[in-house]
C-alpha positions as CSV (number, residue, x, y, z in Angstrom):
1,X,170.2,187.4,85.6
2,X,172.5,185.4,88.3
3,X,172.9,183.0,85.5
4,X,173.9,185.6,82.6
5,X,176.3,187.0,85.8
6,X,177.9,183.7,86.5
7,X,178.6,183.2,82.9
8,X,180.0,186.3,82.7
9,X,182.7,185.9,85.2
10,X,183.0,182.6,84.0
11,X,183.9,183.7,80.5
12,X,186.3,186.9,82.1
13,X,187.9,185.7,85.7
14,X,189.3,182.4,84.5
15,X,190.9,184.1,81.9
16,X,192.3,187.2,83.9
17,X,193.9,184.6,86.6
18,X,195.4,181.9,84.0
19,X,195.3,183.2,80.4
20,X,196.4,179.4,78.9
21,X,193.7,177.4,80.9
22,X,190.2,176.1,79.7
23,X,187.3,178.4,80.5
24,X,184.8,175.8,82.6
25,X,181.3,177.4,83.6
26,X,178.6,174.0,83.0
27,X,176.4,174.2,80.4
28,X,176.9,178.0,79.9
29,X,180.4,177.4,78.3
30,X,182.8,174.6,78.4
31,X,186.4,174.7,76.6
32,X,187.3,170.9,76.5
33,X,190.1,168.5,75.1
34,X,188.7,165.7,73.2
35,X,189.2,162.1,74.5
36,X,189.5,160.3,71.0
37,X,191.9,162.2,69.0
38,X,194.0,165.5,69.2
39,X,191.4,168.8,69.6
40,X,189.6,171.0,71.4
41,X,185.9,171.2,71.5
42,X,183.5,174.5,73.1
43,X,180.3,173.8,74.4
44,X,177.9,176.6,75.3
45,X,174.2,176.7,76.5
46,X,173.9,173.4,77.4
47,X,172.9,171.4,74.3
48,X,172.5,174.5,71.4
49,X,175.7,175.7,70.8
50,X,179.2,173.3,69.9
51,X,182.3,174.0,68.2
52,X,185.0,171.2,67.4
53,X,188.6,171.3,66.0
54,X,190.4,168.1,65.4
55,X,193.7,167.9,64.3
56,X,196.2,165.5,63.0
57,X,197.9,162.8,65.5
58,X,201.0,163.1,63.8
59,X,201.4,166.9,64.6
60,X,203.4,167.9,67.3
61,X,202.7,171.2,68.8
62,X,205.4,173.6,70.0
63,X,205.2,177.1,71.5
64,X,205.7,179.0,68.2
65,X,203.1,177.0,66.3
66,X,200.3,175.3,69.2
67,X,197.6,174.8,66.5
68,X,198.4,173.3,63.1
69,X,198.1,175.2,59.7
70,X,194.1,175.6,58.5
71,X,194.0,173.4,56.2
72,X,195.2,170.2,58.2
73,X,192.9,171.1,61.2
74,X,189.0,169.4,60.6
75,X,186.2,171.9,62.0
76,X,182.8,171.1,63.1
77,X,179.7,173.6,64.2
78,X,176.5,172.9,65.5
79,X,173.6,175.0,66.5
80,X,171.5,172.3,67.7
81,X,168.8,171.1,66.7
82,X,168.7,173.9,63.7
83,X,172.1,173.8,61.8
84,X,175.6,171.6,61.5
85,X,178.5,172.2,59.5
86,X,181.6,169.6,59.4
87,X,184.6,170.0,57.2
88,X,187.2,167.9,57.2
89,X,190.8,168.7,55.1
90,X,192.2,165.8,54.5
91,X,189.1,163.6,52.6
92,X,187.9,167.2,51.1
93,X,184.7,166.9,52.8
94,X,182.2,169.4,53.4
95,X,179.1,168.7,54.6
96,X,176.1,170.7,56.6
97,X,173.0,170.0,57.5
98,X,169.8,172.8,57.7
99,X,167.0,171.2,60.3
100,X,168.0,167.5,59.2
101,X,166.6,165.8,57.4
102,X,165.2,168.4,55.4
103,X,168.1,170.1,54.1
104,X,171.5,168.4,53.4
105,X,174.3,169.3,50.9
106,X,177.9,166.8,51.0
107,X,181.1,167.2,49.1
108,X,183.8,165.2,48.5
109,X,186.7,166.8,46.0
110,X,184.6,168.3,43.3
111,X,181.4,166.3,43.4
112,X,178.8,167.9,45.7
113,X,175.0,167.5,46.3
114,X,172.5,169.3,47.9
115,X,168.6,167.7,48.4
116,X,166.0,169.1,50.0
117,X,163.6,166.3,51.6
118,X,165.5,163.8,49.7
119,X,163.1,164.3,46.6
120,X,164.8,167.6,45.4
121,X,168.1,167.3,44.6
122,X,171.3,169.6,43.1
123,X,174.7,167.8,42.2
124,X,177.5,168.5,40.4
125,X,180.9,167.9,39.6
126,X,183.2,165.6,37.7
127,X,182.4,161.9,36.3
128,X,185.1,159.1,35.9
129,X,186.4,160.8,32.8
130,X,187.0,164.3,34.2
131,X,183.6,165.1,32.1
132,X,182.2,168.1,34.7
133,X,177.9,168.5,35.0
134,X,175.6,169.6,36.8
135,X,172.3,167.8,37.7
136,X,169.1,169.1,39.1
137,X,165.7,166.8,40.2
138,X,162.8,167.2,42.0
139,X,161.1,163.9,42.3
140,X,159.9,162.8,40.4
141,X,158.7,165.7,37.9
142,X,161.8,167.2,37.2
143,X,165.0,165.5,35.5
144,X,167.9,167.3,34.1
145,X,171.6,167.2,33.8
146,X,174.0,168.8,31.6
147,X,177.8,168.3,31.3
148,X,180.5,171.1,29.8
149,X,183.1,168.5,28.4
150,X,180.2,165.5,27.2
151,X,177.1,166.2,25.6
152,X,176.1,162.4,25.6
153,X,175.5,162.7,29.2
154,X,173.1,165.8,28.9
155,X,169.2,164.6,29.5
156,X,166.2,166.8,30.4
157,X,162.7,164.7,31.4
158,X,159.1,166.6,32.4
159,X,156.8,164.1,34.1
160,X,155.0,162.8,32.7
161,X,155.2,164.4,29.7
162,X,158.3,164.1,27.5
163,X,161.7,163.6,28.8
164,X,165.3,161.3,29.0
165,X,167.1,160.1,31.9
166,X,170.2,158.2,32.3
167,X,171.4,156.5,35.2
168,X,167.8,156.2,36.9
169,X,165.8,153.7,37.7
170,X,168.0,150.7,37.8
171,X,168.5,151.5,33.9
172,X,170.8,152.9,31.9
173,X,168.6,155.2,29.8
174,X,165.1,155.7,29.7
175,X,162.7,157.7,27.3
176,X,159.3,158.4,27.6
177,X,156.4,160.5,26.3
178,X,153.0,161.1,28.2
179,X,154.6,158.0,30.9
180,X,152.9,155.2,30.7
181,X,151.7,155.8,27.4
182,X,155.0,155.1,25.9
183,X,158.1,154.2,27.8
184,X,161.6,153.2,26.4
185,X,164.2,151.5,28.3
186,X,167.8,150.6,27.9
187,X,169.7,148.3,30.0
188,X,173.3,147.6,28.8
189,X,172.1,146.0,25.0
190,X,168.4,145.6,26.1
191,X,165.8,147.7,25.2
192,X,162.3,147.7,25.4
193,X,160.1,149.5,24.3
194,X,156.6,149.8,26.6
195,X,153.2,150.6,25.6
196,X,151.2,151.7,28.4
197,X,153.7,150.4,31.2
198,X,154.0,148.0,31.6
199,X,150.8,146.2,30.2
200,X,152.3,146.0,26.7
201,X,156.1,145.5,25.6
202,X,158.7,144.4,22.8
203,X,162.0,143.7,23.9
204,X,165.0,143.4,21.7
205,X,169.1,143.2,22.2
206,X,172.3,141.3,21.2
207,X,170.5,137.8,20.1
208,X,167.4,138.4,22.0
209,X,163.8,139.2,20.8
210,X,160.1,139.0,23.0
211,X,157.0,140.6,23.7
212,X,154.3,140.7,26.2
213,X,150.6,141.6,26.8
214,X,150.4,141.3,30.5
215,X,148.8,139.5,32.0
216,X,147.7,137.5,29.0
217,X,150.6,136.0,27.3
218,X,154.2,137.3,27.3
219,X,157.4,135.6,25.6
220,X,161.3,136.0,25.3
221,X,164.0,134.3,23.5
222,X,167.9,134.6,23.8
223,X,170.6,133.0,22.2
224,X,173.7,132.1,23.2
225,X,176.1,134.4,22.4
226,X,179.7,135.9,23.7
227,X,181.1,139.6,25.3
228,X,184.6,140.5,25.5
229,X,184.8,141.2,29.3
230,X,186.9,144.3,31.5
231,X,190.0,142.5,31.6
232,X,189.7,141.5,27.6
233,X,188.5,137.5,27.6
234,X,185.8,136.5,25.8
235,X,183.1,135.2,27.8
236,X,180.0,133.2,26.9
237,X,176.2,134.9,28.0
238,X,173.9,132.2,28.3
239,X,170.5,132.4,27.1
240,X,167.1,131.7,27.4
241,X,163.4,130.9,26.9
242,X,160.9,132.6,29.1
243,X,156.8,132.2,28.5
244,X,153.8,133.4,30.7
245,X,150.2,132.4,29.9
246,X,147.6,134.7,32.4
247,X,150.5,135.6,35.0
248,X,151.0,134.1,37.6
249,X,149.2,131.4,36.9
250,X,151.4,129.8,34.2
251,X,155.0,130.3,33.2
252,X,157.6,128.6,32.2
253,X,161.3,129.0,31.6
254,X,164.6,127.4,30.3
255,X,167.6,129.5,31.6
256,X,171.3,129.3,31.7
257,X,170.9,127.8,28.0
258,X,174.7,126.8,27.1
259,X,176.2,127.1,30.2
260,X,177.5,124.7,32.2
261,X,174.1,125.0,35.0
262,X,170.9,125.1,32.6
263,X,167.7,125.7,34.6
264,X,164.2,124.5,34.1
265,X,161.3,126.3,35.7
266,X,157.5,125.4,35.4
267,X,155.1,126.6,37.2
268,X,151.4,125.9,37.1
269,X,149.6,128.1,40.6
270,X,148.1,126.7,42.7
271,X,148.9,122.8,41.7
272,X,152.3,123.0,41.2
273,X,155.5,124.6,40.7
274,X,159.1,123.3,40.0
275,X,163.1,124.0,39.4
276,X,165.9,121.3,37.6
277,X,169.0,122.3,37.2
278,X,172.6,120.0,37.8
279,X,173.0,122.0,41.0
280,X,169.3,121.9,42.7
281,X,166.0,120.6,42.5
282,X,162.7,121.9,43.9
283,X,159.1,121.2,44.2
284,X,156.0,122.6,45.2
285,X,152.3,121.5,45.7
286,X,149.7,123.5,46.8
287,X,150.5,126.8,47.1
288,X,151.2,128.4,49.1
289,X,150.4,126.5,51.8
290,X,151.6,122.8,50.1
291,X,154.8,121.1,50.9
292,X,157.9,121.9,48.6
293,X,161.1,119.9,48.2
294,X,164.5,120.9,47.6
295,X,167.7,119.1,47.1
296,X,170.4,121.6,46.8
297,X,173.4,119.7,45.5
298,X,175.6,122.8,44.9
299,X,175.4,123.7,49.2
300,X,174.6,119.9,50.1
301,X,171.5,119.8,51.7
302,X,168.1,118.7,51.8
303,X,165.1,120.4,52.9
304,X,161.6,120.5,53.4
305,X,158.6,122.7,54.1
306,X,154.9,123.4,54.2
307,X,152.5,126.6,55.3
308,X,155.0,128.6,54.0
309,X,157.0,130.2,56.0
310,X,155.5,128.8,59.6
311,X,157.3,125.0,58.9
312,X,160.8,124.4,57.6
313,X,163.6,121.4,57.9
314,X,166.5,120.8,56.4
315,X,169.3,118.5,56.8
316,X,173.1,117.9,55.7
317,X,176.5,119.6,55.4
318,X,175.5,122.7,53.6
319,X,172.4,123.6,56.2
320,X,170.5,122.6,59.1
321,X,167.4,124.4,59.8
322,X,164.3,123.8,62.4
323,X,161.5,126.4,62.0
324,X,158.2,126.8,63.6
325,X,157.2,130.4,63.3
326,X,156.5,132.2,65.2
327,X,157.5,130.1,68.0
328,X,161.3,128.8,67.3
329,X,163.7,128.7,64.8
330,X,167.4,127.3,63.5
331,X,169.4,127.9,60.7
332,X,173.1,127.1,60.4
333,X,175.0,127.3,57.1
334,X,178.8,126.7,57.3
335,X,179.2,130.5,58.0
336,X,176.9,131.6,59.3
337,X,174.1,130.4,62.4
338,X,170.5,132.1,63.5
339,X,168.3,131.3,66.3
340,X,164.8,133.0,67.2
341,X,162.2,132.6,69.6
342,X,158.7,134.1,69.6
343,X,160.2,136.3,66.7
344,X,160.8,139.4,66.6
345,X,160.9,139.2,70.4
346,X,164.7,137.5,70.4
347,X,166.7,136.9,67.1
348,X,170.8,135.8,67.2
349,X,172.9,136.0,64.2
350,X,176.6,134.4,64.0
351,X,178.2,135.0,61.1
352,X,181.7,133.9,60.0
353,X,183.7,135.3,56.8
354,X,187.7,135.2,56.1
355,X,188.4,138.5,57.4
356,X,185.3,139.1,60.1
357,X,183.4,137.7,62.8
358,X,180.2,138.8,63.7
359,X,177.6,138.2,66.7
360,X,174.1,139.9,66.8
361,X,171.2,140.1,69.2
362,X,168.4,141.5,69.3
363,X,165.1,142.3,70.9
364,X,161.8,143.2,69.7
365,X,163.8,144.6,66.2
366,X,165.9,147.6,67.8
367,X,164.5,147.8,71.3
368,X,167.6,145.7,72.4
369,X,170.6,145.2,70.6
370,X,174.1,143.9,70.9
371,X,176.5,143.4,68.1
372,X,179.8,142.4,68.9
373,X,182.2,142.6,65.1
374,X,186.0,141.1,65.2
375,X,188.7,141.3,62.6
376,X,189.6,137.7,62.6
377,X,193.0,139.0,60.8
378,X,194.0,141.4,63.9
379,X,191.9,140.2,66.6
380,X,190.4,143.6,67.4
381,X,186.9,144.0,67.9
382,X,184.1,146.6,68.4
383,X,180.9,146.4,70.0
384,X,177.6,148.0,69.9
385,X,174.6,148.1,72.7
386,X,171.3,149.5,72.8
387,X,168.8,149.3,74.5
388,X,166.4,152.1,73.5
389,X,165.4,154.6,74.6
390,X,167.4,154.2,77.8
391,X,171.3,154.1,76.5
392,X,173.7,153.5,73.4
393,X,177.0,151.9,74.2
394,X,180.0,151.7,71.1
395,X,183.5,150.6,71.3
396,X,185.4,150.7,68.8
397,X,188.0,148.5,67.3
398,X,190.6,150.5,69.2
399,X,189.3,150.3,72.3
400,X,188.1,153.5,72.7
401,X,184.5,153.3,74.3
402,X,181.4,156.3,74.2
403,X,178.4,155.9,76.5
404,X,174.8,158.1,76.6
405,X,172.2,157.6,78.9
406,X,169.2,158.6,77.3
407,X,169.5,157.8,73.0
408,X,165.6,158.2,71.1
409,X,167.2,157.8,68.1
410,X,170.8,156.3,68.0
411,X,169.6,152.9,68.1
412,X,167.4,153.2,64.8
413,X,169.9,155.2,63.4
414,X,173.4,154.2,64.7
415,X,175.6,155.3,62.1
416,X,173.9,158.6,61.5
417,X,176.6,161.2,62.4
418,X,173.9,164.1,61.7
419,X,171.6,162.3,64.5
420,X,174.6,162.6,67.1
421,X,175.7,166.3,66.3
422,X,172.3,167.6,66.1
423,X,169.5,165.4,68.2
424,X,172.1,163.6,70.5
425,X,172.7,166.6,72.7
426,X,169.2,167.6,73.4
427,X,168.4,164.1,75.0
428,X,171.7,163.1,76.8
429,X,171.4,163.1,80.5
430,X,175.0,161.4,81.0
431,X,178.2,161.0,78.7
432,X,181.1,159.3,79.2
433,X,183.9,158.3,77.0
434,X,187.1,156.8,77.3
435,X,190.6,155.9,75.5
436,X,192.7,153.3,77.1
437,X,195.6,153.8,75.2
438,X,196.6,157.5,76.1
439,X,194.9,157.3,79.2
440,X,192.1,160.2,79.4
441,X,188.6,159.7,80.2
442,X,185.8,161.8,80.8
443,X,182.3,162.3,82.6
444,X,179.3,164.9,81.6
445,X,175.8,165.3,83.8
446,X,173.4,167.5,81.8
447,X,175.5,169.5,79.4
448,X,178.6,170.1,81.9
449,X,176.5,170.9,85.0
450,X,178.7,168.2,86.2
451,X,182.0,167.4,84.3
452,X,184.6,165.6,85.4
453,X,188.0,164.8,83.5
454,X,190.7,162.1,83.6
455,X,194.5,162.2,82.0
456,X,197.9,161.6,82.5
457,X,198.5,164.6,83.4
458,X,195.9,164.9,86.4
459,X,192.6,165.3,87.0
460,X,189.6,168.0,86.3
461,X,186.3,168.6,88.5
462,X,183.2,170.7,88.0
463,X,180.1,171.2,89.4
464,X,177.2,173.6,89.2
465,X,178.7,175.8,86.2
466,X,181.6,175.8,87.5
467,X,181.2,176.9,91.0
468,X,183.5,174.5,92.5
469,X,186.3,172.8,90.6
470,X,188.9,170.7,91.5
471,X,192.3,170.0,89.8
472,X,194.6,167.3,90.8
473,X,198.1,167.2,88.8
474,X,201.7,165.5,89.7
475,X,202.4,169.3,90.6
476,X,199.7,169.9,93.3
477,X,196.1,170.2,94.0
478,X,193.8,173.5,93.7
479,X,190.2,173.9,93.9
480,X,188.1,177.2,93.2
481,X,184.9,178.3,94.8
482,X,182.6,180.7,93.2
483,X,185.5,180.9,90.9
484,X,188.0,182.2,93.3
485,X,191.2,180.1,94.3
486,X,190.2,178.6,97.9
487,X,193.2,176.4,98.3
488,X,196.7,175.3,96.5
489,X,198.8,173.1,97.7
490,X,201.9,171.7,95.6
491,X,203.5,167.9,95.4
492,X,206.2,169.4,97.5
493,X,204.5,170.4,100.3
494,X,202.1,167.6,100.4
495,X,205.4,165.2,100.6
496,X,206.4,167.5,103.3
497,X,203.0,167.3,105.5
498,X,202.8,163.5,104.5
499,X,199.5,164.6,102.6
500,X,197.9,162.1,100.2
């Protein structure tokens, strides 16, 4: 009951004294400016209840208009750990999430999608082509979509029963009745037709005809042949010769067949397995615990290896390796260098491209890690550290920098935006954040029990729901006590007294 009372005149004396200032009461309700971009964000009963409202940087508020119009500012509500709602204008996003990850639904423009457990699933909206449809699924018994503007794109499958699909299952079509029994699939000219999948096949296409009984004896033959490509050249397609006899144990293959890289492949298990081609060479004796050979010419090096993966070496310009797993282990290519010891206990990855720069460590997986990422063109960089379940450290590339004691999840999951609005609030003991380049900063103890606030325009103090705060501005100090003013003084008579 003192609680609900505190709250109360929380919520009502504030107000009555100084209409335009933030209500502060701790965890029972905090109105707060936001550190990272222009907003306002309402906290109440401690980690349940949050409201955001963010705002363009580029709008300039005046007395007549202090908020921008609707539809510029982006809005976020959380009930946590139950509910979360985000909308943001200027993407067309929508998105909310019902007791993640059970229930989610996104939208971006027109397209939207709603999935339950991530195995049933609504969508809709428009393809490439303007065509509109609407798709449902419920893994993996139900299949169906249908379109207003295409019929092409209408399919309707039953599992295992009868049924079409597009777009599933790494294929562009696929047709089946009483699955595996008979099973159709299409990949760009390729189809194959399966007989109780996938013991038994045919295959057919643009210059290419095979069959298998698995795991008796398959074959496939392509010839060489030419496609007109997206920009309008005619390019060649290689072909090939592929043959298994009682797989794995022999197979052989000719591939790249007219281009300028033709491969050979043979492979006899356990004796012996090898690759030919103008840009590498391997061998391999014994498997899997034999020594194999390989002489990449393409990269320019040479390696070798035995009780696969435990011993691996390789020399020259391309990459230099040292392994003994689990122990200790070296790999540098030209852009990129590992390291581990007594893996997964320590692992370090350097990694080099045109436009980025990289640096990774980690410890026992994700029970440690520190990844430092720098734009090589701009110089800016961002870092990430973890180390669960104690904190999770980000700055960003502008500097700007977030801190939570306490993270059970962030560190598996650290760009899961649904994990911070929902779960991060029940957890965090302390947050801090900070922007360097307009100057405000700020510090949270258990959901606002202890706040305390830094920008160029002063400072902010709270403690115990509010009980005692503190403000510090160029005009003066004040400080309230069981939310009655206890003291003012202003700049001017500080300089008069010689007060600090």
């Amino acid at each position: 009951m003192l609680i609900l009372l505190l709250g109360a005149l929380a919520a009502i004396g504030p107000r009555a004294a100084r209409a335009h200032e933030a209500v502060v009461a701790g965890p029972l309700w905090s109105e707060l400016a936001l550190t990272f971009e222009p907003g306002r964000r309402t906290e109440a009963f401690g980690p349940f209840w949050a409201t955001e409202h963010r705002w363009p940087e580029d709008w300039q508020a005046t007395p007549a208009e202090p908020e921008p119009p609707v539809s510029r500012i982006a809005r976020t509500f959380t009930l946590a750990p139950l509910f979360n709602w985000n909308a943001e204008p200027a993407v067309e996003n929508v998105s909310w999430d019902l007791l993640y990850p059970v229930i989610t639904y996104d939208r971006y423009g027109p397209e939207w999608r709603l999935q339950v457990f991530q195995l049933l699933r609504f969508t809709g909206g428009a393809t490439q082509d303007a065509a509109r449809s609407r798709s449902f699924t419920l893994v993996p018994f139900f299949w169906f979509r249908r379109s207003a503007e295409d019929p092409t794109q209408n399919y309707s499958a039953v599992w295992p029963f009868y049924g079409t699909m597009q777009q599933r299952l790494f294929r562009d079509e696929v047709r089946f009745v009483m699955w595996p029994a008979y099973v159709q699939t299409r990949r760009r000219d390729v189809v194959t037709d399966n007989y109780l999948a996938p013991f038994v096949h045919t295959r057919r296409g643009d210059g290419l005809r095979g069959w298998q009984v698995w795991p008796f004896y398959g074959t496939e033959h392509k010839d060489v042949t030419t496609r007109t490509n997206g920009f309008g050249d005619v390019e060649l397609v290689p072909g090939h010769d592929r043959r298994f006899v009682l797989w794995p144990f022999y197979s052989a293959a000719d591939l790249g067949v007219g281009s300028t890289n033709p491969v050979i492949q043979r492979t006899l298990l356990p004796f012996y397995s090898m690759e030919h081609s103008p840009a590498k060479d391997r061998e391999m004796y014994g498997w899997p615990f034999g020594p194999v050979w390989v002489e990449d010419r393409a990269l320019n090096y040479r390696q070798t290896s035995f009780l696969f993966p435990v011993f691996a070496f390789a020399r020259g310009p391309g990459k230099q390796a040292f392994r003994v797993w689990p122990l200790y282990g070296t790999t540098r290519y030209p852009e990129s260098q590992s390291v581990f010891v007594a893996w997964p206990l320590y692992h370090h990855l350097d990694t080099r491209r045109e436009a980025l720069e990289q640096h990774t460590t980690r410890v026992a997986f994700f029970l440690y890690t520190d990844r430092e990422t720098r734009d090589r063109r701009t110089g800016k960089t961002a870092r990430r550290t973890d180390l669960w379940p104690l904190f999770a450290a980000r700055r960003d590339a502008e500097g700007n920098e977030r801190f939570q004691m306490l993270a059970l999840l962030e560190p598996i999951l650290p760009e899961n935006a649904s994990i911070r609005r929902l779960y991060s609030p029940l957890w965090s003991l302390w947050r801090s954040e900070k922007n360097p380049h307009t100057g405000t900063a700020s510090q949270s103890l258990l959901g606002n029990l202890y706040r305390h606030e830094t920008r160029p325009e002063g400072k902010k103090c709270s403690l115990l729901f509010g009980l005692f705060q503190y403000q510090s501005t160029p005009q003066g100090r004040r400080w309230r006590l069981f939310y009655l003013p206890r003291g003012e003084r202003t700049g001017t008579a500080r300089a008069g007294t010689g007060a600090r």
